[in-house]
C-alpha positions in Angstrom: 0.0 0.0 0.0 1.3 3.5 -0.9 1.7 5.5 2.5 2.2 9.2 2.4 3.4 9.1 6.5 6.4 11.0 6.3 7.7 13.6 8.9 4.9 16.8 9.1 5.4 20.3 9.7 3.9 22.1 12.2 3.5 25.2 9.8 -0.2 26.7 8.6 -1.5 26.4 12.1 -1.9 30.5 12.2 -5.7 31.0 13.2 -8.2 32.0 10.4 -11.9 31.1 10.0 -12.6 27.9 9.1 -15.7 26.8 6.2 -17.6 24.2 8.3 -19.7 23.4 4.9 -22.8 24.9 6.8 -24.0 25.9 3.5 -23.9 22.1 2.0 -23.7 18.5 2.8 -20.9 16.8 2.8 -19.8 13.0 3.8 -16.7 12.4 5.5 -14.4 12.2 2.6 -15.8 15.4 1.3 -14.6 16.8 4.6 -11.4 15.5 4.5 -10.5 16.9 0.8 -11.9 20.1 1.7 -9.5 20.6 5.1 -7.1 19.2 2.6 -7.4 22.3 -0.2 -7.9 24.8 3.0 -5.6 23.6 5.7 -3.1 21.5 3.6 0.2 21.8 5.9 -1.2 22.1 9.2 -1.2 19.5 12.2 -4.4 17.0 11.6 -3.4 14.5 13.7 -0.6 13.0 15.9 -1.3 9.7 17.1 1.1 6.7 18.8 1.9 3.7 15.5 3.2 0.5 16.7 5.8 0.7 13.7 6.4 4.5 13.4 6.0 5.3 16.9 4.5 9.2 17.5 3.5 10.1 14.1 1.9 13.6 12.8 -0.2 13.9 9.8 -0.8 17.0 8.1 -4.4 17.8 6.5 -3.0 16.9 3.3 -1.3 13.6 4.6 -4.4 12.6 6.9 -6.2 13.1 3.3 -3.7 10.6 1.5 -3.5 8.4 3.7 -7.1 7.9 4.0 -7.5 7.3 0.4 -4.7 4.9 0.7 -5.9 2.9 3.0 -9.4 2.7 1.2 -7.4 0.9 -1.7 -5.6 -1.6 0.6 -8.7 -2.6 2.6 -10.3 -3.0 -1.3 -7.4 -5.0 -2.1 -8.1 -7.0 1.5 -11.7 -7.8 0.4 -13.3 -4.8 2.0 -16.4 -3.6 -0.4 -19.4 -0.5 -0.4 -21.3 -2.0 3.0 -19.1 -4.0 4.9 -18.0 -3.3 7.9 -14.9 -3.1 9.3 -13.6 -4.1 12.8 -10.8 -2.4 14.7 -9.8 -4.2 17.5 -6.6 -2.2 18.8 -5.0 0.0 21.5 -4.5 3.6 21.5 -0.5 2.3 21.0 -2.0 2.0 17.3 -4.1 5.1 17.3 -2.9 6.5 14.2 -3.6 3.1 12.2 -7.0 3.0 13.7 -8.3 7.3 12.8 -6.6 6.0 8.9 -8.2 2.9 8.9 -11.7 4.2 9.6 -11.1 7.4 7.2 -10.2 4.6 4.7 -13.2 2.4 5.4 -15.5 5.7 5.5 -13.6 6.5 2.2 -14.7 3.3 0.1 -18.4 3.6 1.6 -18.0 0.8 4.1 -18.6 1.2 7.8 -16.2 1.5 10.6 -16.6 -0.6 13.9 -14.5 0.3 16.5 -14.2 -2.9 19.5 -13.5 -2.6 22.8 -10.2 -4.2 23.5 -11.0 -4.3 27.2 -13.9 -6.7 26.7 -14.1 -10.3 27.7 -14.1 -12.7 25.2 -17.9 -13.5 25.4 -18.8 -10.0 25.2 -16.3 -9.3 22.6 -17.8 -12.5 20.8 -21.3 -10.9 20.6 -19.9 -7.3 18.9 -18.3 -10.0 16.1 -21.5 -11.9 15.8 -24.2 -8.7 15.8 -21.8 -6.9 13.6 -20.4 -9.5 11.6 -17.4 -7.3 9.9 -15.2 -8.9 6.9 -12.3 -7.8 7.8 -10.6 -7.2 11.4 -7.3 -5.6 11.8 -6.2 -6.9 15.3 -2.2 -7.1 16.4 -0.7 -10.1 17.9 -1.5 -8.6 21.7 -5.4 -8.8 20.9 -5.1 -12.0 18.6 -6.0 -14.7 20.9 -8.9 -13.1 22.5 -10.2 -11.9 19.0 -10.2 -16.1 17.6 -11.7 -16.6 21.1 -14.5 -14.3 20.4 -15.1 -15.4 17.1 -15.2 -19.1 18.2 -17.7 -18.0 20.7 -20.0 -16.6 17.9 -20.0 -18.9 15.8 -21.2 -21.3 18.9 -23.9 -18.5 19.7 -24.4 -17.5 16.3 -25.7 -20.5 13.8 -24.3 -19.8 10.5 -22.0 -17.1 11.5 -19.5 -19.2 10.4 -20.1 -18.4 7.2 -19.4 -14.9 8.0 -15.8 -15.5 9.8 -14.1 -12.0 9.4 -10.7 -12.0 8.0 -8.1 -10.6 10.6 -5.7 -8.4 9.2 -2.1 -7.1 10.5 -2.4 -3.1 10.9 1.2 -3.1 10.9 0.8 -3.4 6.8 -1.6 -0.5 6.9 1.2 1.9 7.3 4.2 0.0 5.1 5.0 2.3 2.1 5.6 0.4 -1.1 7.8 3.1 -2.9 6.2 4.6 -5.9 3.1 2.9 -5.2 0.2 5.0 -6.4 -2.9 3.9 -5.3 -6.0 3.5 -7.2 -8.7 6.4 -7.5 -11.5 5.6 -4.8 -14.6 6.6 -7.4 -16.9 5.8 -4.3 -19.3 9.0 -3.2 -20.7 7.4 -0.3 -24.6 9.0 0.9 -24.8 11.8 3.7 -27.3 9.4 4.8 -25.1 5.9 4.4 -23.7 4.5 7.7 -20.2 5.5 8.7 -19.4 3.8 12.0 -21.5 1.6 14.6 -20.5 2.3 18.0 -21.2 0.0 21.1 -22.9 1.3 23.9 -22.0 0.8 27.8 -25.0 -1.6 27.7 -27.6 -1.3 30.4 -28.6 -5.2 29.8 -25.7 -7.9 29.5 -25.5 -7.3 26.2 -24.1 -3.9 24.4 -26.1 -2.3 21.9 -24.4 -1.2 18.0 -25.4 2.6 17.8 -25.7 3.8 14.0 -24.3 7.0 12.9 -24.5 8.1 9.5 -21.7 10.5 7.5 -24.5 13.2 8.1 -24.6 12.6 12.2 -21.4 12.5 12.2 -20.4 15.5 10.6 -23.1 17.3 12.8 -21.7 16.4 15.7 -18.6 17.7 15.2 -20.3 20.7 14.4 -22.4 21.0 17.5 -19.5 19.9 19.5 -17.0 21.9 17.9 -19.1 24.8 18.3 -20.0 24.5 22.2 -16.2 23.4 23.0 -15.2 26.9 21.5 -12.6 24.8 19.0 -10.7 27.0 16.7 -8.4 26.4 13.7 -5.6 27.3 15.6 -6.0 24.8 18.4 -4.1 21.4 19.3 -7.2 19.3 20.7 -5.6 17.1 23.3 -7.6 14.0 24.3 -7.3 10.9 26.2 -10.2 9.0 24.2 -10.0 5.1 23.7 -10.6 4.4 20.1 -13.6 2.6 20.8 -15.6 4.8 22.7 -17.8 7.7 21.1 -15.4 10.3 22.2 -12.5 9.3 19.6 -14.0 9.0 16.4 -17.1 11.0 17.1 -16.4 13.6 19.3 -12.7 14.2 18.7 -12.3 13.8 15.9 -15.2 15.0 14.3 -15.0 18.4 16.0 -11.3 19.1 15.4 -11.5 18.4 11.2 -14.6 20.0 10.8 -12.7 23.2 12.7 -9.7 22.5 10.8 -7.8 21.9 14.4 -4.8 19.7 15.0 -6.1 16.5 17.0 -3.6 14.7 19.4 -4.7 11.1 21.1 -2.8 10.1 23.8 -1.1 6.4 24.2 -1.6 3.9 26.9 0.6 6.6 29.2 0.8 7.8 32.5 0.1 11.4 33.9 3.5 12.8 33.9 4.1 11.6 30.2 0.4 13.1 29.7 1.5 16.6 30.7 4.8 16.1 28.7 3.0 15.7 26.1 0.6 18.3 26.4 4.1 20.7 26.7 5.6 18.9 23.4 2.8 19.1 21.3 2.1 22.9 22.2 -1.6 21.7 23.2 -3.6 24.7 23.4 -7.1 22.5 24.3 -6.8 19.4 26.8 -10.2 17.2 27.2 -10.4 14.3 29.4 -12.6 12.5 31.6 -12.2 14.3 35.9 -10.3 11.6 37.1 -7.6 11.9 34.8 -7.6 16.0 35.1 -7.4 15.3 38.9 -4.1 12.9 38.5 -2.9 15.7 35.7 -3.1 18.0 38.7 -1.3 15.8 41.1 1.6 15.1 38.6 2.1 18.4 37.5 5.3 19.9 37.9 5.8 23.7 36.7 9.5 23.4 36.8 9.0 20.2 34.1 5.7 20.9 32.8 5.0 24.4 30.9 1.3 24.7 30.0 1.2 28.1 29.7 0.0 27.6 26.2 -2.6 25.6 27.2 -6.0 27.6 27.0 -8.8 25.4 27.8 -9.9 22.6 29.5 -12.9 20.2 29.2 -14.4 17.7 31.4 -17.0 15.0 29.8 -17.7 11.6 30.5 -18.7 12.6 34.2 -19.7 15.2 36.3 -16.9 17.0 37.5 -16.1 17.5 41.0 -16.5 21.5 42.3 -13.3 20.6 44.7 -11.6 19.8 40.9 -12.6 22.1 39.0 -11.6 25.0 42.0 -7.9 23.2 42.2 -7.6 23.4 38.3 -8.8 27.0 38.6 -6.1 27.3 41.6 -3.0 26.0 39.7 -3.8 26.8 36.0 -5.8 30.7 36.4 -4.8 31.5 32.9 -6.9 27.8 31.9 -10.5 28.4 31.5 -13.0 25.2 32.1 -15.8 23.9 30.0 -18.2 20.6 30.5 -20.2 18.8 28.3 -22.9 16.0 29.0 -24.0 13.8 26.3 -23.9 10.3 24.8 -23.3 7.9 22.2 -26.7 7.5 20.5 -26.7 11.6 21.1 -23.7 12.1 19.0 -22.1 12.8 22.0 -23.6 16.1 21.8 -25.9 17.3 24.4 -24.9 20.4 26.9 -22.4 22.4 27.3 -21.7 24.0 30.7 -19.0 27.2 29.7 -16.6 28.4 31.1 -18.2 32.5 31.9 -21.2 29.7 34.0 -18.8 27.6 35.9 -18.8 28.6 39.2 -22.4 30.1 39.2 -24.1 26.7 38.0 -21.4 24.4 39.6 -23.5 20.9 39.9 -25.0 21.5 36.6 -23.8 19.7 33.5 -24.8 23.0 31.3 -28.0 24.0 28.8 -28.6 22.4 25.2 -25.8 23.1 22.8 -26.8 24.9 19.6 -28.8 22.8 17.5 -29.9 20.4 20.2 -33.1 20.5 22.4 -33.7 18.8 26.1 -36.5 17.3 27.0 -37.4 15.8 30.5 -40.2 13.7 29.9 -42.3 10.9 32.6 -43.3 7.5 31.9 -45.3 8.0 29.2 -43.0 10.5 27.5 -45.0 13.5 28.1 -42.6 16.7 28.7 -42.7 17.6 32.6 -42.9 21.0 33.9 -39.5 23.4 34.7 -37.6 21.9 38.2 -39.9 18.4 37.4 -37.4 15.3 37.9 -37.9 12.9 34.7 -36.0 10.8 32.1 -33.5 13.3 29.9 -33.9 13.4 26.1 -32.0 14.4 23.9 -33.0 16.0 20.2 -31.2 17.6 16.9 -28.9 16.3 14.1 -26.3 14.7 16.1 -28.9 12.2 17.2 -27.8 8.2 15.6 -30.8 6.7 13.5 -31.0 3.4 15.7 -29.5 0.9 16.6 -28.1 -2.1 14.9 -30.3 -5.0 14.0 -32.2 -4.2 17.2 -35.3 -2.7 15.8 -37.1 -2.9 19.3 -34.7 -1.1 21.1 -34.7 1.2 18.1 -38.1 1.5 18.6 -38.4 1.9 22.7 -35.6 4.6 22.5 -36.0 6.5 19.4 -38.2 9.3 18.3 -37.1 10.8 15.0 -34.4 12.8 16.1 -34.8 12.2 19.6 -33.0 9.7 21.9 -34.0 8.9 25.7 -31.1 8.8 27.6 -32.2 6.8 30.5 -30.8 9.0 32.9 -33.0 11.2 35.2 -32.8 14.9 35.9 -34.5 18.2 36.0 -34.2 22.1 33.8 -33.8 24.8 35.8 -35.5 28.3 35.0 -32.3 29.0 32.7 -32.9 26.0 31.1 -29.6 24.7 32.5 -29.5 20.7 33.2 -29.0 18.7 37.0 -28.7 15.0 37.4 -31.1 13.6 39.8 -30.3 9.5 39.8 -29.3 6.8 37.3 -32.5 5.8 36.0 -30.9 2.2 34.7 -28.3 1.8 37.3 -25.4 2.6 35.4 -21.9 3.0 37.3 -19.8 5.9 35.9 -15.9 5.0 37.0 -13.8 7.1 35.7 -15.7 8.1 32.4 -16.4 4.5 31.4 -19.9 3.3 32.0 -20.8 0.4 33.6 -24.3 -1.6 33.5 -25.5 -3.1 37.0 -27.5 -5.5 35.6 -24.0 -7.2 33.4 -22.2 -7.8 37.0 -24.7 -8.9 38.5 -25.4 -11.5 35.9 -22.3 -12.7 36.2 -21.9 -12.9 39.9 -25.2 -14.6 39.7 -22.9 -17.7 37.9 -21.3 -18.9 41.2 -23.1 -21.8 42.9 -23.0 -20.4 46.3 -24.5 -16.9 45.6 -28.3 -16.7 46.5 -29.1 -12.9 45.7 -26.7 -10.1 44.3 -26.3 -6.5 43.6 -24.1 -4.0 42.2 -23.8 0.1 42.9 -21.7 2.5 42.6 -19.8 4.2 45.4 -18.0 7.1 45.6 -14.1 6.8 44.7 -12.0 10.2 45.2 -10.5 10.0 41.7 -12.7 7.9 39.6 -16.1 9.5 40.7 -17.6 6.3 41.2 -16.1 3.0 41.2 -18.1 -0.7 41.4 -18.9 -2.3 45.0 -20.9 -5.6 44.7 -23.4 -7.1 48.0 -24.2 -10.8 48.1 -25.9 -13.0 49.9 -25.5 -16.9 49.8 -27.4 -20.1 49.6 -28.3 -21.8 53.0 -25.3 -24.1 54.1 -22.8 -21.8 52.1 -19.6 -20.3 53.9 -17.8 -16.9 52.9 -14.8 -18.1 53.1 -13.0 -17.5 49.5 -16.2 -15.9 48.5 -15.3 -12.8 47.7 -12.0 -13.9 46.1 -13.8 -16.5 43.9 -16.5 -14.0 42.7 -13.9 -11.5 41.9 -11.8 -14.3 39.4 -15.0 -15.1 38.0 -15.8 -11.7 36.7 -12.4 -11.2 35.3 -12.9 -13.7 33.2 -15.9 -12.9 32.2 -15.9 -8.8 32.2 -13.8 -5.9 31.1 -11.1 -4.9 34.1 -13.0 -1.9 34.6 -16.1 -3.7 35.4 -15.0 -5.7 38.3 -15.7 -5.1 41.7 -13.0 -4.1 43.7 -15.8 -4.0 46.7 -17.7 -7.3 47.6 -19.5 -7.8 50.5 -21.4 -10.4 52.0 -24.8 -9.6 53.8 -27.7 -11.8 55.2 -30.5 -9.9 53.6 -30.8 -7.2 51.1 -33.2 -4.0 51.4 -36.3 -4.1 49.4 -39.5 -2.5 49.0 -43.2 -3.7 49.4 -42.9 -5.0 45.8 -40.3 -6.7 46.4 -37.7 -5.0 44.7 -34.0 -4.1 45.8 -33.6 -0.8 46.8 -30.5 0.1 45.6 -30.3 4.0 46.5 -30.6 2.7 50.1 -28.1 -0.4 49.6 -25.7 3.0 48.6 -26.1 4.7 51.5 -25.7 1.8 53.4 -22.1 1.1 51.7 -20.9 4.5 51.8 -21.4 4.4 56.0 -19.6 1.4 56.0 -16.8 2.5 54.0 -16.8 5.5 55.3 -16.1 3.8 58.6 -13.6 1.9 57.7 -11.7 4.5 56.3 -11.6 2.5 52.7 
């Protein structure tokens, strides 16, 4: 495959407006050659490559490259409509943005998996989304086969449909005079560009669609609230398989025309390092990541003076954080935004001139989007009224994959019921009341109840189980499990066994680093666990314990 990844200049970064093809629609490729003509030489993205180690990519290269990698995945089998897996790292961040750019380029459909999955999970993204081609590095290999052994056990006839894994390492190997083929593909506004896996408030993860049109608008809407500007380098520490990489970062940076850097699998101080060697002028991360960036920093090793903004999304952030980043970095103004994958993630946008007079909130609609707070029957509620949050406008994804009843339960047109409860103030500004389907936010990465409990519910001594969150001082929230066991059962090993069993069977971040044992479990008349109360009852007894 002809690569154009040579070393990039950080010239043409000098700040003009950008054309954000307001006046015309445009698929992803269209977007790419326009940046191309407009912002040729400057910094599109810098991303961590397995083979080439930090790499940059001007507009001009990202553009190349793209339609490069279209003609390899051709050459691989990859046609109009298929889908395309990507089951890597951040370590192979660069292959992954060109990879989907080049799948996006031929009209197929990118499909980013999440590497911290257990096989069986990881087994039912393969079997719901049944890609051709995988590109997967000898790190993920084992677990990938694993998965795809598991869906062709779960999935009759998805044999048939065995993907073909691929070695991204060849994605990036320049053949030397190589020219690749024209890519004569114009792929629809309206075609699908990427499916994206929800957090999953069941077991079982759900494919979110987003066309070339939803994705272009939310970077857009995003672009737009963060304040981005063609003169910014967009800092973020996004795995590739969430929302926020594809989506939200990169959407919002190449419609601006801004530089994008994705971080490795780093630590803080190489984080803040980075931020200095990169000039980064806009850092966005998750609040427990900004509150270790605060505890690493050292001024004498760490000048951030360039940096100009800060984002939080993924959580809400911490008044005590965003007061010590306001303490240490004064010349750093804060902004926050709240949304979600079927949303774009577009949403709200708390900025930074509101930050201290509507700490809590997690901001009013961003431009182009609408909140609703609806009751059970999805009738709007009054001002101040605590109700389900929806979300409206073009960002919004058109379904979700091959699940036409959760399509349906969830979707309205351009509105999307987030399942989370909370109440509009009289500036129209939004506050989270509870989790209406007991999700676990730790650290930015959601976390579905009901999937560790499930699994808890595998070993033969458990009688009853349930899983909440509790607060952690970095992470927000992090998992705590209660249990109670079958007459004639002892705890001893318990907790130990119950903790091997769900890394076997979950994603690390999913496994209860709390378990405890109890004899009964609160519940109402009905018969059902009360779970705010179980919370309380945990935080007392950590709190006690001083863990």
């Amino acid at each position: 495959m002809h690569s154009p990844l040579s070393e990039t200049s950080r010239s043409g970064t000098d700040s003009h407006p950008g054309s954000d093809g307001l006046d015309g629609e445009e698929n992803v490729p269209s977007l790419l050659a326009r940046q191309a003509r407009d912002r040729g030489t400057a910094l599109a993205l810098s991303a961590m490559s397995q083979g080439l180690g930090r790499h940059r990519l001007t507009y001009s290269e990202l553009h190349g490259a793209a339609g490069a990698a279209a003609a390899w995945l051709r050459q691989s089998g990859l046609k109009t409509g298929d889908r395309l897996g990507i089951y890597l790292t951040n370590d192979w961040a660069l292959e992954c943005f060109v990879a989907a750019l080049g799948a996006l380029t031929l009209g197929a459909v990118a499909v980013p998996l999440n590497t911290r999955s257990a096989a069986p999970e990881l087994g039912h993204a393969i079997a719901l989304t049944t890609p051709r081609l995988v590109l997967c590095d000898a790190s993920g290999h084992e677990r990938l086969v694993e998965g795809c052994q598991l869906a062709c056990r779960a999935e009759p006839g998805f044999d048939d449909a065995m993907p073909i894994i691929l070695d991204p390492a060849l994605l990036t190997a320049p053949t030397a005079g190589e020219v690749p083929p024209t890519i004569e593909v114009q792929p629809s506004v309206d075609a699908l560009g990427c499916l994206l896996f929800t957090s999953g408030t069941t077991a079982r993860a759900k494919a979110v669609m987003h066309t070339h049109r939803t994705m272009i608008a939310t970077g857009r809407c995003t672009g737009a609230a963060l304040g981005l500007r063609s003169d910014d380098i967009y800092q973020g520490a996004f795995p590739f398989f969430t929302s926020s990489a594809l989506n939200l970062a990169g959407m919002s940076c190449w419609v601006a025309g801004a530089g994008l850097v994705i971080e490795g699998q780093i630590d803080n101080e190489a984080r803040l390092d980075l931020v200095r060697d990169e000039g980064t002028t806009f850092y966005h991360g998750v609040p427990s990541i900004l509150n270790f960036m605060t505890q690493a920093h050292d001024p004498a090793r760490h000048d951030l003076t360039g940096l100009r903004m800060v984002a939080n999304g993924g959580a809400s952030m911490p008044v005590e954080l965003t007061d010590r980043i306001a303490h240490l970095w004064p010349w750093v103004q804060q902004v926050q935004i709240y949304g979600m994958t079927e949303s774009g993630p577009a949403g709200t946008v708390l900025p930074p001139e509101r930050m201290q007079e509507k700490a809590g909130s997690v901001g009013r609609a961003m431009e182009g989007m609408t909140i609703e707070i609806l009751d059970d029957e999805a009738q709007p509620l009054a001002t101040g009224e605590l109700g389900e949050i929806a979300l409206s406008g073009a960002p919004v994804a058109v379904g979700y994959f091959r699940n036409p009843d959760a399509t349906e339960k969830s979707f309205r047109g351009r509105r999307i019921r987030t399942g989370d409860v909370g109440r509009l103030d009289r500036d129209g500004y939004l506050w989270f009341g509870d989790r209406k389907k007991d999700l676990i936010n730790r650290g930015g990465l959601k976390i579905a109840s009901v999937a560790v409990e499930t699994v808890l519910y595998r070993h033969p001594d458990v009688l009853e189980a349930a899983v909440v969150a509790v607060p952690h001082p970095d992470l927000g929230e992090d998992v705590a499990a209660v249990v109670t066991l079958r007459p004639g059962a002892t705890p001893e090993g318990i907790s130990d066994g119950l903790k091997e069993l769900c890394r076997n069977a979950l994603a690390d971040y999913e496994v209860p680093r709390n378990i405890f044992i109890c004899e009964s479990l609160p519940r109402n008349p009905m018969g059902k666990i009360l779970k705010g109360e179980l919370r309380r009852n945990l935080q007392k007894c950590l709190n006690r314990d001083g863990t």
